[in-house]
ROLO-525291 format. One record per residue: x, y negated, z of N, C-alpha, C in turn; residue number from 1. Coordinates in Angstrom, 1 decimal. Each point is the difference from the previous one (the first is absolute). Layout:
<atoms>
    n_xx    n_yy    n_zz   ca_xx   ca_yy   ca_zz    c_xx    c_yy    c_zz    k
       X       Y       Z       X       Y       Z       X       Y       Z  NUM
...
</atoms>
This chain:
<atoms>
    n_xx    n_yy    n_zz   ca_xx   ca_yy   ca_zz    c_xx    c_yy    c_zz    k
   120.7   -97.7    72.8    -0.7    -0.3    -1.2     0.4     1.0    -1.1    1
    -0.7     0.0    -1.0    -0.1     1.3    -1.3     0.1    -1.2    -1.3    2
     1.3     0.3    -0.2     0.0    -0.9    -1.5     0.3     1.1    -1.5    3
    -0.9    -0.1    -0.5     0.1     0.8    -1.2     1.2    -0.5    -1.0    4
     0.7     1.5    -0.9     1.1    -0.5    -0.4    -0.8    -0.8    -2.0    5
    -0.5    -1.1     0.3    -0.8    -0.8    -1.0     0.6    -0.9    -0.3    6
    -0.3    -0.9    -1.8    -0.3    -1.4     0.6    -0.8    -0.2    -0.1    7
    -0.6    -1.3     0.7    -1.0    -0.8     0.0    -0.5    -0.6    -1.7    8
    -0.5     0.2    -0.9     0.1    -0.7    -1.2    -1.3    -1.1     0.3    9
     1.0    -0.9    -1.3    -0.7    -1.2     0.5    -1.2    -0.2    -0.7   10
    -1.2    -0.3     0.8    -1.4    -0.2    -0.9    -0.4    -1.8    -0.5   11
     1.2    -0.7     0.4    -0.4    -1.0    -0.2     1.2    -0.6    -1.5   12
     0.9     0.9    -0.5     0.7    -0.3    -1.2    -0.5    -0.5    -1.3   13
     0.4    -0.9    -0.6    -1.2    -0.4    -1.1    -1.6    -0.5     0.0   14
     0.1    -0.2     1.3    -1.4    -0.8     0.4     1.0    -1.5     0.5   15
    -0.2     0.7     1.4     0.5    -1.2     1.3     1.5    -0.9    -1.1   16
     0.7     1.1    -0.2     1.7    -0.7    -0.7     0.1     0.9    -1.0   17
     1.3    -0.2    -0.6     0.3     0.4    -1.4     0.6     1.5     0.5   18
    -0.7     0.9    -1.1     0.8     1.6    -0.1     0.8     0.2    -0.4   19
     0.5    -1.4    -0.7     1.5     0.5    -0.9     0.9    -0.8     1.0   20
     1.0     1.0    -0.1     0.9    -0.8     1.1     0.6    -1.1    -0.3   21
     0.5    -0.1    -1.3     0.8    -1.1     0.0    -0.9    -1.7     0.0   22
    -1.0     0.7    -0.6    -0.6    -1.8     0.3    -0.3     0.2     1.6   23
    -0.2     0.7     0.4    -0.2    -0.2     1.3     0.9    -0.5     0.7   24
     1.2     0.4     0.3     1.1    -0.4     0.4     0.3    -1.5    -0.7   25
    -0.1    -0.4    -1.1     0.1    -1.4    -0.7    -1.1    -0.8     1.0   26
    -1.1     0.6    -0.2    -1.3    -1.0     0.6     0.6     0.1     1.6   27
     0.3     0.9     1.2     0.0    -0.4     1.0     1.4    -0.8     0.3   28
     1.3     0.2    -0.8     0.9    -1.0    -0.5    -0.4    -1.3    -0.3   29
    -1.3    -0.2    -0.4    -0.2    -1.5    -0.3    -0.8    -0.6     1.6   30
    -0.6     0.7     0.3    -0.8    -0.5     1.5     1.4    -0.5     0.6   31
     1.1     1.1     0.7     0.7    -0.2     0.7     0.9    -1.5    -0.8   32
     0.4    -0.1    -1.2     0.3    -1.0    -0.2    -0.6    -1.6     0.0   33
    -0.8    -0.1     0.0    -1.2    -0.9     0.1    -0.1    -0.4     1.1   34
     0.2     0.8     1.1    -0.5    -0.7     1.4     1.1    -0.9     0.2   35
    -0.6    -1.1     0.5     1.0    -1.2     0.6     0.2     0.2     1.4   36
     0.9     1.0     0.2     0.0     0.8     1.6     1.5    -0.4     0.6   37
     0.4    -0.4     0.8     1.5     0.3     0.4     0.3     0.3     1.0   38
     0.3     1.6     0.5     0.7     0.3     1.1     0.4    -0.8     1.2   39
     1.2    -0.8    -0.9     0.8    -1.2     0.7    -1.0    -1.1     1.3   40
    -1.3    -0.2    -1.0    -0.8    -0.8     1.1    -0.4     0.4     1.0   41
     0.0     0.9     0.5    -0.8     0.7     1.0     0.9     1.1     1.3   42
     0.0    -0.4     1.4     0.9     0.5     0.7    -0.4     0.8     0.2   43
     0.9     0.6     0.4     0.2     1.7     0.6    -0.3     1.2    -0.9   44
    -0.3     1.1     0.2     0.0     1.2    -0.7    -1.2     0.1    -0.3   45
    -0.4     1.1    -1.1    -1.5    -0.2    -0.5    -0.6     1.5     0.5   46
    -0.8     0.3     0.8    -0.4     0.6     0.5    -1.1     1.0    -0.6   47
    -1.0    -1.0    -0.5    -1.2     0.7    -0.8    -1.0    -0.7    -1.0   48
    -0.3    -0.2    -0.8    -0.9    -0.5    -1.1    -1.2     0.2     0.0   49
    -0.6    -1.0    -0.6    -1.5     0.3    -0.1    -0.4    -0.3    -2.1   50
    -0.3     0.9    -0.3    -0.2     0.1    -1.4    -1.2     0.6    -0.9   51
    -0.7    -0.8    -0.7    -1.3     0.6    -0.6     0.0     1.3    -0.6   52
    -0.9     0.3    -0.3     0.0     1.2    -1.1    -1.3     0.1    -0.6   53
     0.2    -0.7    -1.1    -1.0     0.0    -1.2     1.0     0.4    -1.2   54
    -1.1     0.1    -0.9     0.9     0.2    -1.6     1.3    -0.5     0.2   55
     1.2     0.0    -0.3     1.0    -0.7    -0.8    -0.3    -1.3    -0.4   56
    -1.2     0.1    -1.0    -0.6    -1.3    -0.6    -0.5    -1.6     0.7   57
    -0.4     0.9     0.6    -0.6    -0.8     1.0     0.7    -0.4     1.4   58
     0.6     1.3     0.8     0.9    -1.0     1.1     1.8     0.3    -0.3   59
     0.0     0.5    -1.2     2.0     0.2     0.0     0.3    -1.5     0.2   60
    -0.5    -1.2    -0.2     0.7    -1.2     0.1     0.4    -0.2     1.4   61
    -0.9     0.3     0.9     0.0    -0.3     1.5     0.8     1.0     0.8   62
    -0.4     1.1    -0.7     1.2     1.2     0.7     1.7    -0.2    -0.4   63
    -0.2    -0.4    -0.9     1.3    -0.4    -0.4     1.1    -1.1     1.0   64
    -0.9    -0.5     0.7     0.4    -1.2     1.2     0.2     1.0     0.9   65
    -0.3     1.0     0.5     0.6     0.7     1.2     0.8     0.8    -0.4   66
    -0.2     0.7    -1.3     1.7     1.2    -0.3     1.2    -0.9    -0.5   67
    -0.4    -1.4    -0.4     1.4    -0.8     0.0     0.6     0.2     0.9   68
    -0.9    -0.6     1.4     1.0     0.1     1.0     0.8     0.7     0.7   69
    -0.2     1.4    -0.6     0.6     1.1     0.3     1.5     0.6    -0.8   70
    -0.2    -0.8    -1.0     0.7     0.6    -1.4     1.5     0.1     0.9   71
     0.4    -0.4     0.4     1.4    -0.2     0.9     0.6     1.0     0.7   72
    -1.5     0.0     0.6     0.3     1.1     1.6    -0.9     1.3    -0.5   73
     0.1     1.3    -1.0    -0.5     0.9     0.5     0.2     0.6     1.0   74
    -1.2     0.8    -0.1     0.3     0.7     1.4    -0.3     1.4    -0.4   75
     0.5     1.2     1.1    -0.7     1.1    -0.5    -1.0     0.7     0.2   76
    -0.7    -0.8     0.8    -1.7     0.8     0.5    -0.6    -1.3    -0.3   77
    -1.1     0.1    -1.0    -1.1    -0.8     0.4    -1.1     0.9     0.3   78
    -0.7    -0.9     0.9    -1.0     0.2     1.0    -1.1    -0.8    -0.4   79
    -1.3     0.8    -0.6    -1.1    -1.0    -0.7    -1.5     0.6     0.6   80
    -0.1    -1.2     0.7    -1.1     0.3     0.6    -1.7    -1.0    -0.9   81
    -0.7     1.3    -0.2    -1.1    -0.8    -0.7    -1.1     0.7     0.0   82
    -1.3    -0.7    -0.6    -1.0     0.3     0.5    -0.7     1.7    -0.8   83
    -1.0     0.7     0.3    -0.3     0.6    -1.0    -1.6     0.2    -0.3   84
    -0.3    -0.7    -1.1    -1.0    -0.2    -0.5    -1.7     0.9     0.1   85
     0.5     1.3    -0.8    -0.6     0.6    -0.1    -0.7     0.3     1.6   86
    -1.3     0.4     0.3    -0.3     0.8     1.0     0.4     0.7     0.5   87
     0.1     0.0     1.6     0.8     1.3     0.7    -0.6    -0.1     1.8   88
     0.3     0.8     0.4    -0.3     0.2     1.1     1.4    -0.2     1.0   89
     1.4    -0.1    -0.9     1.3     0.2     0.9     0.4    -1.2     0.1   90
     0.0    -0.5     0.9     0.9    -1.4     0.8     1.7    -0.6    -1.0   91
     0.8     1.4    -0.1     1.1    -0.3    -0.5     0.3     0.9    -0.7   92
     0.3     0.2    -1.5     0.1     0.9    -0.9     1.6     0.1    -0.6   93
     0.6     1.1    -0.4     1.1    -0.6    -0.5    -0.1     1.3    -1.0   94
     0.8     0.5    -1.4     0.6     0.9    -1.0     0.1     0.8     0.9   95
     0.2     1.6    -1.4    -0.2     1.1     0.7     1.3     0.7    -0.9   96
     0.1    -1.3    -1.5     1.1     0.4    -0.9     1.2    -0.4     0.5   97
     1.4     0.7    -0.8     1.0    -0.7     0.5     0.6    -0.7    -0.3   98
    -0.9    -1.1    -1.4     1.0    -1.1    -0.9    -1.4     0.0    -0.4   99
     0.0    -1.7    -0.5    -0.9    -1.0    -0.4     0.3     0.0    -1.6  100
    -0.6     0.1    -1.0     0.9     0.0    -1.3    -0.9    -1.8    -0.7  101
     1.0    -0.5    -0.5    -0.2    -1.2    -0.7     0.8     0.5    -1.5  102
    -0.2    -0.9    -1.2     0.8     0.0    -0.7     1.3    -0.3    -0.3  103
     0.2    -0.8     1.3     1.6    -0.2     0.1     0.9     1.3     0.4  104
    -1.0     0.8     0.6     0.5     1.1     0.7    -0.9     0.5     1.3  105
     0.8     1.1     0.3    -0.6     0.6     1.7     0.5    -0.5     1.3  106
    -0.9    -0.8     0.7     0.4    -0.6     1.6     0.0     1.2     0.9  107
     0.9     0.3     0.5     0.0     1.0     1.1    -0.7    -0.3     1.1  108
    -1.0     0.9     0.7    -0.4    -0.5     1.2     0.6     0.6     1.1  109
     0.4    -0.7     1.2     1.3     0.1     1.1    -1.5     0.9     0.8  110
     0.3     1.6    -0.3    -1.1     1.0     1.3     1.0     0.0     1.4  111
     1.1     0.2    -0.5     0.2     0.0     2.0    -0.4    -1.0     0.7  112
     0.4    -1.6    -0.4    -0.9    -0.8     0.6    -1.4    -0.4     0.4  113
    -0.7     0.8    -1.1    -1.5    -0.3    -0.1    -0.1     1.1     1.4  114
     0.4     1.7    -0.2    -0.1     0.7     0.8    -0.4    -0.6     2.0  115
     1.7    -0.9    -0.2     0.1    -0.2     1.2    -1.1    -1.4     0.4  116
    -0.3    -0.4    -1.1    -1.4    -1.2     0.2    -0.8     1.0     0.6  117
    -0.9     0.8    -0.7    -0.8     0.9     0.3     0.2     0.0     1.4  118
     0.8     0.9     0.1     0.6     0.5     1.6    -0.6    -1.2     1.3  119
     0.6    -0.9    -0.9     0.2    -1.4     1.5    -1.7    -0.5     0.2  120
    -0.6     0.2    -1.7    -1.5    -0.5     0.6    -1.0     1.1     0.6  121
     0.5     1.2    -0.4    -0.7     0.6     1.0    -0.1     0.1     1.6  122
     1.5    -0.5     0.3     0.1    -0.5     1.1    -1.1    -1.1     0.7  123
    -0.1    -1.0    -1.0    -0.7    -0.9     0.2    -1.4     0.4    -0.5  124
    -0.2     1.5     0.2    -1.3     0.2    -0.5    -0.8    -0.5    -0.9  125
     0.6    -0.6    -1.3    -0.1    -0.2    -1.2     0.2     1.0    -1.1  126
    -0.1     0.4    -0.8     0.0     0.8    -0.8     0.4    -1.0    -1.7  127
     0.9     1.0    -1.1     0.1     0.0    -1.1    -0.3     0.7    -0.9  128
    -0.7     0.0    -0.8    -0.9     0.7    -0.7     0.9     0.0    -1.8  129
     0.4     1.4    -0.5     0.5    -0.1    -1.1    -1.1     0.3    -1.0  130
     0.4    -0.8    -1.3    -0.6     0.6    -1.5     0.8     0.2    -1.0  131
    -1.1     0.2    -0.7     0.9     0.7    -1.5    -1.0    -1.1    -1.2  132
     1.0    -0.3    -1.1    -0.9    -0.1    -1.0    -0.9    -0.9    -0.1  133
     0.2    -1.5     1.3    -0.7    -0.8     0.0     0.2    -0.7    -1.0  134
    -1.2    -1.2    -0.2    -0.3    -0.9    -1.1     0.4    -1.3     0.8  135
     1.1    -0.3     1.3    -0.3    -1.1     0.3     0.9    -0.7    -0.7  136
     0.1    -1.3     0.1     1.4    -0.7    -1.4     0.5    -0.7     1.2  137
    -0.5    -0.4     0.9     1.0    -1.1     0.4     1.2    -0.4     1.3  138
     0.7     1.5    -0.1     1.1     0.3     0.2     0.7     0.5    -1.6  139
    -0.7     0.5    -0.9     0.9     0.3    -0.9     0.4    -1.2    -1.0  140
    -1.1    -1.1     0.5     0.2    -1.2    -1.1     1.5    -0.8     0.6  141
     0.3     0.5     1.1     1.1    -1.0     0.1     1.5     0.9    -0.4  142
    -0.2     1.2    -0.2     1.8     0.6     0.1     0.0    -0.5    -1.7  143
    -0.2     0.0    -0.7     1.2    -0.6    -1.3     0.4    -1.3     0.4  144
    -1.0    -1.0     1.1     1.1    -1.4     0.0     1.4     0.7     1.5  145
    -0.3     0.8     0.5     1.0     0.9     0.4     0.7     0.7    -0.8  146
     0.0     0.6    -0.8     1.2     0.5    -0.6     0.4    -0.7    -1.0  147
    -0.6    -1.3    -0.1     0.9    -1.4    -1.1     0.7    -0.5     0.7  148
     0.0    -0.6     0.9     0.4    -0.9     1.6     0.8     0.8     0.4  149
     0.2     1.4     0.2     1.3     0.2     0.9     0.9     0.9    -1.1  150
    -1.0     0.9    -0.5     1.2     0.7    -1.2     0.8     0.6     1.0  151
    -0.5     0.8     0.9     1.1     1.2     1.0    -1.0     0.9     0.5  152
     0.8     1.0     0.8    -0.9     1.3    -0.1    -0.9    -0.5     1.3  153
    -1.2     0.0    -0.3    -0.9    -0.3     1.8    -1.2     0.9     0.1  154
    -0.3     0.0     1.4    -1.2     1.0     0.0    -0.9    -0.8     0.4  155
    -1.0     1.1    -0.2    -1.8    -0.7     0.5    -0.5     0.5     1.4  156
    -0.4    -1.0     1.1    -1.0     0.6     0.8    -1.0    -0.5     0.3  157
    -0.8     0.3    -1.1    -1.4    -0.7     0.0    -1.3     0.7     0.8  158
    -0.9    -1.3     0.7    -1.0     0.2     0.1    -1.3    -1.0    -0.1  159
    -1.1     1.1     0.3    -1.0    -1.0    -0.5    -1.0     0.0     1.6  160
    -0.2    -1.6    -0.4    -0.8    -0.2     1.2    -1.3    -0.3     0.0  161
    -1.1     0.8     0.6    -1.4    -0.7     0.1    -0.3    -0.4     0.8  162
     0.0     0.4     1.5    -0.2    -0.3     1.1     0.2    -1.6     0.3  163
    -0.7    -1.1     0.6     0.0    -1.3     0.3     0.6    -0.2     1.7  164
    -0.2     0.8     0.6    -0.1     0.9     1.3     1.5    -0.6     0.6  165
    -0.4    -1.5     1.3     1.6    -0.7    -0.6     0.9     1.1     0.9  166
    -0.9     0.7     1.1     0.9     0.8     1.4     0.5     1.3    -0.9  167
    -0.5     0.4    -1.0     0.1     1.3    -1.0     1.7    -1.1    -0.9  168
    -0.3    -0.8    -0.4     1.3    -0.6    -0.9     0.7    -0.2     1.0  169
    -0.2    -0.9     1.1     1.2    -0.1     0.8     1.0     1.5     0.1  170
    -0.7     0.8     0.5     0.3     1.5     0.3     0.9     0.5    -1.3  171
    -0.3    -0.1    -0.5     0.5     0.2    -1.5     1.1    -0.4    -0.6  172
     0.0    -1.4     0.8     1.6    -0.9    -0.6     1.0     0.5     0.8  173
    -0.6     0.3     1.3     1.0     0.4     0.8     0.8     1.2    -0.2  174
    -1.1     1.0    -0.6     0.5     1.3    -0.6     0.8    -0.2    -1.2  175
    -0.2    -0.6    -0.9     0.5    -0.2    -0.8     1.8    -1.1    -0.1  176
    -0.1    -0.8     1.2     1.0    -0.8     0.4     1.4     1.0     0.5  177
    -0.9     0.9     1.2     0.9     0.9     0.3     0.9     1.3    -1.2  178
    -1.6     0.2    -0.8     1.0     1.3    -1.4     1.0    -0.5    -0.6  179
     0.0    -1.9    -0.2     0.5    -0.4    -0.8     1.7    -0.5     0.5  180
     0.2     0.3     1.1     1.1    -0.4     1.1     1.4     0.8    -0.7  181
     1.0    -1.4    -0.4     0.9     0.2    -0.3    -0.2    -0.1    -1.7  182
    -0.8     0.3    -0.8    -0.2     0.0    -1.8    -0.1    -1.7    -0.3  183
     1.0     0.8    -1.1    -0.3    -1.3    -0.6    -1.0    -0.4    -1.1  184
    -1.2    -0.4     0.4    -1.2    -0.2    -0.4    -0.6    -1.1    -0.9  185
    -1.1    -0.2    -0.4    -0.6    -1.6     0.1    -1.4     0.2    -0.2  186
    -0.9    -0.6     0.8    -1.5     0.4     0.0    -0.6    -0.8    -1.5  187
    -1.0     0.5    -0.4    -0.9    -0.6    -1.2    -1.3     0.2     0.5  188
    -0.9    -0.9     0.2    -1.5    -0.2     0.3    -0.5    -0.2    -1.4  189
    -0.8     1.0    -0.4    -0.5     0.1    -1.6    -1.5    -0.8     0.3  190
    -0.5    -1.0    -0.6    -1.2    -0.8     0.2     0.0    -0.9    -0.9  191
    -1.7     0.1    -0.3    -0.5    -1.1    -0.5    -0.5    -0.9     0.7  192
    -1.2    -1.5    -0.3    -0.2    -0.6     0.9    -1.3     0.0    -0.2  193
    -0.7    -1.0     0.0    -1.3     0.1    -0.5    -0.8     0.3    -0.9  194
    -0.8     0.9     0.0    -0.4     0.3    -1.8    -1.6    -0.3    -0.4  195
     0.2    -0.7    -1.2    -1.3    -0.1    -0.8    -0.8    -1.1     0.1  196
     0.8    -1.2     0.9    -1.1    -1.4     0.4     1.1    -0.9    -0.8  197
    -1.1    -1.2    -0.1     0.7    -1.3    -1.0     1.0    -0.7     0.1  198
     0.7     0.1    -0.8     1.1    -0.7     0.5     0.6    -0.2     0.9  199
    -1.3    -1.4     0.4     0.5    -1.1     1.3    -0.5     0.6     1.1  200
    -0.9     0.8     0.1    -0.2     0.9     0.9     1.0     1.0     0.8  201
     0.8     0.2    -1.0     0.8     1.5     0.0     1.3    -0.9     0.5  202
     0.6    -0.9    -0.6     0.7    -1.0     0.9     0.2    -0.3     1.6  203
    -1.4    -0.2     0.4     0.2    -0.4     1.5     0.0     1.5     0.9  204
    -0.5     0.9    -0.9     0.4     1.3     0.8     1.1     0.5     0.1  205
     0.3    -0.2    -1.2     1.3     0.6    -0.3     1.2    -0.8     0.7  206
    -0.5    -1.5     0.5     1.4    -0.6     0.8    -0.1     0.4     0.8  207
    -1.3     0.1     0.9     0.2     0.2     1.3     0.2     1.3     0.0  208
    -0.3     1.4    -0.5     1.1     0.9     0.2     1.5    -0.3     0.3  209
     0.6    -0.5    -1.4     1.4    -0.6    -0.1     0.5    -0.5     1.0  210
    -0.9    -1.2     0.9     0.4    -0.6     1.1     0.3     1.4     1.2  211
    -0.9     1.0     0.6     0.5     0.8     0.5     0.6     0.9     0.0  212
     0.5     0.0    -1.0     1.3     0.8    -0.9     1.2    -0.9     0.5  213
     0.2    -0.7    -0.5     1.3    -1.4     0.5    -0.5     0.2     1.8  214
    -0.7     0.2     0.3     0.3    -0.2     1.3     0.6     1.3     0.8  215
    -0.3     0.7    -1.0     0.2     1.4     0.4    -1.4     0.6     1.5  216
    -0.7    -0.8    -0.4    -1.2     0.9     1.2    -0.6     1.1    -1.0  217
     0.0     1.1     0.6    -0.1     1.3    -0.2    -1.5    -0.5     0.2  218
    -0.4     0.4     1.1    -1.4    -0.3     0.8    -0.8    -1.0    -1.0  219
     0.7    -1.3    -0.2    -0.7    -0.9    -1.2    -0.2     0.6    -1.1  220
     0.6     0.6    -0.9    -0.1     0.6    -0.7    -1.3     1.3     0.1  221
     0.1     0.5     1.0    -1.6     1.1     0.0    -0.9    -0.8     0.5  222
     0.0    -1.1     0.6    -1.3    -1.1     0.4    -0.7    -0.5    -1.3  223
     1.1    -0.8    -0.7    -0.5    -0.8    -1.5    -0.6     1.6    -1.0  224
     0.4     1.2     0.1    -0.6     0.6    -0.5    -1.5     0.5     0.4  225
     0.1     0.3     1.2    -1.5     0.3     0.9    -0.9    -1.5    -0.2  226
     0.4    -1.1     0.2    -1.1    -1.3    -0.5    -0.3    -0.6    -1.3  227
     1.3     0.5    -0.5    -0.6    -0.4    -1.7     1.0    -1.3     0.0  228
     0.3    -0.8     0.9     1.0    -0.9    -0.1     1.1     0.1    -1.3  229
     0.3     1.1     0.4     1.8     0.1    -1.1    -0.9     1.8    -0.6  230
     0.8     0.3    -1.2    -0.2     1.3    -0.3     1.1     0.7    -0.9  231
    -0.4     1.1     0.2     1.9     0.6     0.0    -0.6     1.8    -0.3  232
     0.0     0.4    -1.2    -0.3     1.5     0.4     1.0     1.3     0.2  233
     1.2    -0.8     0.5     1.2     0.7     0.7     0.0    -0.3     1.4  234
    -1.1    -0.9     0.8     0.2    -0.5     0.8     1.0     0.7     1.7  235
    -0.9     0.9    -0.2     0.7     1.3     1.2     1.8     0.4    -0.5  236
     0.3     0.3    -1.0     1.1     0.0    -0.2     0.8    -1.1     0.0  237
    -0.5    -1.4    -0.4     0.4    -1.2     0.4     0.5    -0.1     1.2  238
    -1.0     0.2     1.2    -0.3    -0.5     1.2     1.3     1.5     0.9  239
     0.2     1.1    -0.6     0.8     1.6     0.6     1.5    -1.0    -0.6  240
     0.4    -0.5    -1.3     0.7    -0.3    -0.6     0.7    -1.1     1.5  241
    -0.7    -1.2     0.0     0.5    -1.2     0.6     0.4     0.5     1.6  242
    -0.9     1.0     0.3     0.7     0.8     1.6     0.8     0.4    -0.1  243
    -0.1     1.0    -1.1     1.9     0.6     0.0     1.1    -0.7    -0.1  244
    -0.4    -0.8    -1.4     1.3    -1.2    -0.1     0.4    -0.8     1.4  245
    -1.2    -0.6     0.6     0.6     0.0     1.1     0.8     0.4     1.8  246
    -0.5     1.0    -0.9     0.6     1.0     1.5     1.5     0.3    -1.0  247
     0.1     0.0    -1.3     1.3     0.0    -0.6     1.0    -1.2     0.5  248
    -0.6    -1.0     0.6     0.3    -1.4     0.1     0.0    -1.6    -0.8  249
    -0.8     0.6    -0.9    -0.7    -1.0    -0.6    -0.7    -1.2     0.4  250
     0.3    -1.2    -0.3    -0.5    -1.5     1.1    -0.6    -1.1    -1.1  251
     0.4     0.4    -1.3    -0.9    -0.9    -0.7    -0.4     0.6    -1.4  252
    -0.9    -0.6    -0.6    -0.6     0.4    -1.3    -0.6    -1.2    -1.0  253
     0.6     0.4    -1.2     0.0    -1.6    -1.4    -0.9     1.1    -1.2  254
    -1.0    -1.0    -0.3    -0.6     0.0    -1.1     0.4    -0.8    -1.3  255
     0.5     1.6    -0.6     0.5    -0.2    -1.2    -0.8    -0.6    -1.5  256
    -0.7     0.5     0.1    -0.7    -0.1    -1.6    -1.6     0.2     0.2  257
    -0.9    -1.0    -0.5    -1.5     0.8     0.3    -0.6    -0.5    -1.3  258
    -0.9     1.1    -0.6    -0.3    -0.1    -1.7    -1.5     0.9     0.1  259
    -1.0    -0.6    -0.9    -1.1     1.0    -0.1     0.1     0.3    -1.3  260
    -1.0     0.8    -0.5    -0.2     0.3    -1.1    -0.6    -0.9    -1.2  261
    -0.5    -0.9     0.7    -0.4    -1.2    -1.0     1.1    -0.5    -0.7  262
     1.6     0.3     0.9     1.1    -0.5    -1.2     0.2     0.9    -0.7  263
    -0.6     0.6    -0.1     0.3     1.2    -1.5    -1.4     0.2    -1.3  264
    -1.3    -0.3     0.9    -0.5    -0.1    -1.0    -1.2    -0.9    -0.2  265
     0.4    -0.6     1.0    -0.5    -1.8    -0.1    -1.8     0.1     0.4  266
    -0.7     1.1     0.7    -1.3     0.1     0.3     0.3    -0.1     2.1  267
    -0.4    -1.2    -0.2    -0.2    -0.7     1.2    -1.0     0.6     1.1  268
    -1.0     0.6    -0.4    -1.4     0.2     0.6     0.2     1.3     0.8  269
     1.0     1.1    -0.2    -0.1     1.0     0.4     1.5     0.0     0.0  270
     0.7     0.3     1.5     1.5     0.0    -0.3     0.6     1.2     0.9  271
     1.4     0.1     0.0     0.1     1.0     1.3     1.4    -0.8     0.0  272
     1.0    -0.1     1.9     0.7    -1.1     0.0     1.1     1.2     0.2  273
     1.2    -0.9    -0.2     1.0     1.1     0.4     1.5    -0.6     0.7  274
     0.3     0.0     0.9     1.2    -0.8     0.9     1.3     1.0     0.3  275
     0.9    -0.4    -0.3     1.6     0.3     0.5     0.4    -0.5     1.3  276
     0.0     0.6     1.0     0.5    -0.7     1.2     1.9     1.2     0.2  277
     0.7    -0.5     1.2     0.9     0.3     0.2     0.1     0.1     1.6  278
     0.9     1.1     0.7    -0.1    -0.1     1.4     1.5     0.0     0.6  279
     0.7    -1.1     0.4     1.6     0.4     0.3    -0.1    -0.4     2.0  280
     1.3     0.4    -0.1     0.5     0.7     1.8     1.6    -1.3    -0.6  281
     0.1    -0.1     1.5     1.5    -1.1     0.2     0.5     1.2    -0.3  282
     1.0    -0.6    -0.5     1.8     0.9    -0.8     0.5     0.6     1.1  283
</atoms>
């Protein structure tokens, strides 16, 4: 892989969250304080998260339930797998820069690792496809509740996923399970849930997603998306996320926090949903 010596600047500052740092840092200090989260409840190690990415405004309160639970244990790789919006033709996309820049600062992105990703899926005759200069936000909406939550030096190995393709994700986790052998890691699944239906509509979709999240079926998770059952527009990263975690040794998964946008601005008719889940492995 070819990483330009760049950063990534961010297009979503002063829109999605605040440009100034310090309220930003205050405001994602208040999500993380707010969640009624505790480590303590929950056995074993935490493996990988699942966390929205909308405005600040809109999902910092929910996201704030999964980077609580991390506040304890940083780590020094996170690993964020999410969708990418925009039109494309490439299955799996990842940075071509070598640092993600937020206002808190520059996330480094870990290239030897990615490198050796590369490497292992072309094995698996899969391919990763680098950019420059994208517009997508929702890998970058989550590093400031990363760099509030751990406050230590960590890197980035992000990708983005479009492909639904569950023999393409399986392939994928496995490539990715193996780069990640021996690091000390934590996966993040960047997603929203269902967008733009009423309420109580967006509710029963939005659980039964959740439900096969807590169960950890990968496979459930791309079904409810292909029927319309559950809806998730991270889904494939969801579904790559819950294989690796488990091939990490991951055996159960708790739903943290789930909130739409109607709690922020109280218009019921048109919502988009947003859920915190968690993925831990016996100690």
């Amino acid at each position: 892989m070819q990483f330009k010596n760049s950063v990534r600047p961010s297009p979503i500052a002063g829109t999605w969250y605040s440009v100034n740092p310090k309220k930003l840092a205050e405001e994602v200090d208040r999500y993380l304080e707010s969640a009624k989260v505790n480590k303590d409840e929950y056995e074993g190690n935490l493996i990988g998260l699942v966390s929205p990415h909308a405005g600040h405004r809109y999902s910092g309160r929910t996201a704030g339930y999964a980077y609580k639970l991390t506040q304890s244990t940083p780590r020094r790789l996170a690993v964020i797998l999410s969708p990418f919006h925009p039109f494309s033709t490439a299955e799996f996309l990842t940075t071509a820069h070598h640092s993600y820049q937020t206002p808190l600062g520059e996330v480094t992105v870990e290239q030897d690792l990615l490198s050796l990703l590369d490497n292992k899926m072309r094995e698996a005759a899969l391919s990763l496809t680098q950019i420059e200069q994208d517009e997508e936000h929702s890998i970058e909406i989550q590093l400031p509740f990363l760099q509030r939550a751990w406050q230590n030096d960590f890197k980035l190995l992000p990708v983005m996923v479009r492909t639904h393709d569950a023999t393409k994700l399986k392939k994928f986790a496995q490539a990715l399970h193996e780069t990640l052998e021996g690091q000390d890691y934590l996966f993040i699944s960047s997603t929203d849930l269902s967008h733009f239906y009423p309420q109580d509509y967006a509710e029963v979709l939005d659980a039964e997603m959740l439900k096969r999240i807590k169960e950890m079926d990968a496979q459930g998770v791309l079904y409810a998306e292909a029927e319309g059952s559950g809806s998730a527009c991270g889904a494939g990263g969801v579904a790559a996320m819950l294989w690796a975690a488990q091939l990490a040794g991951a055996d159960r998964a708790y739903i943290l926090n789930y909130s739409s946008s109607a709690d922020v601005t109280g218009d019921r008719s048109s919502v988009v949903g947003y859920g915190a889940a968690a993925m831990f492995r016996k100690v």
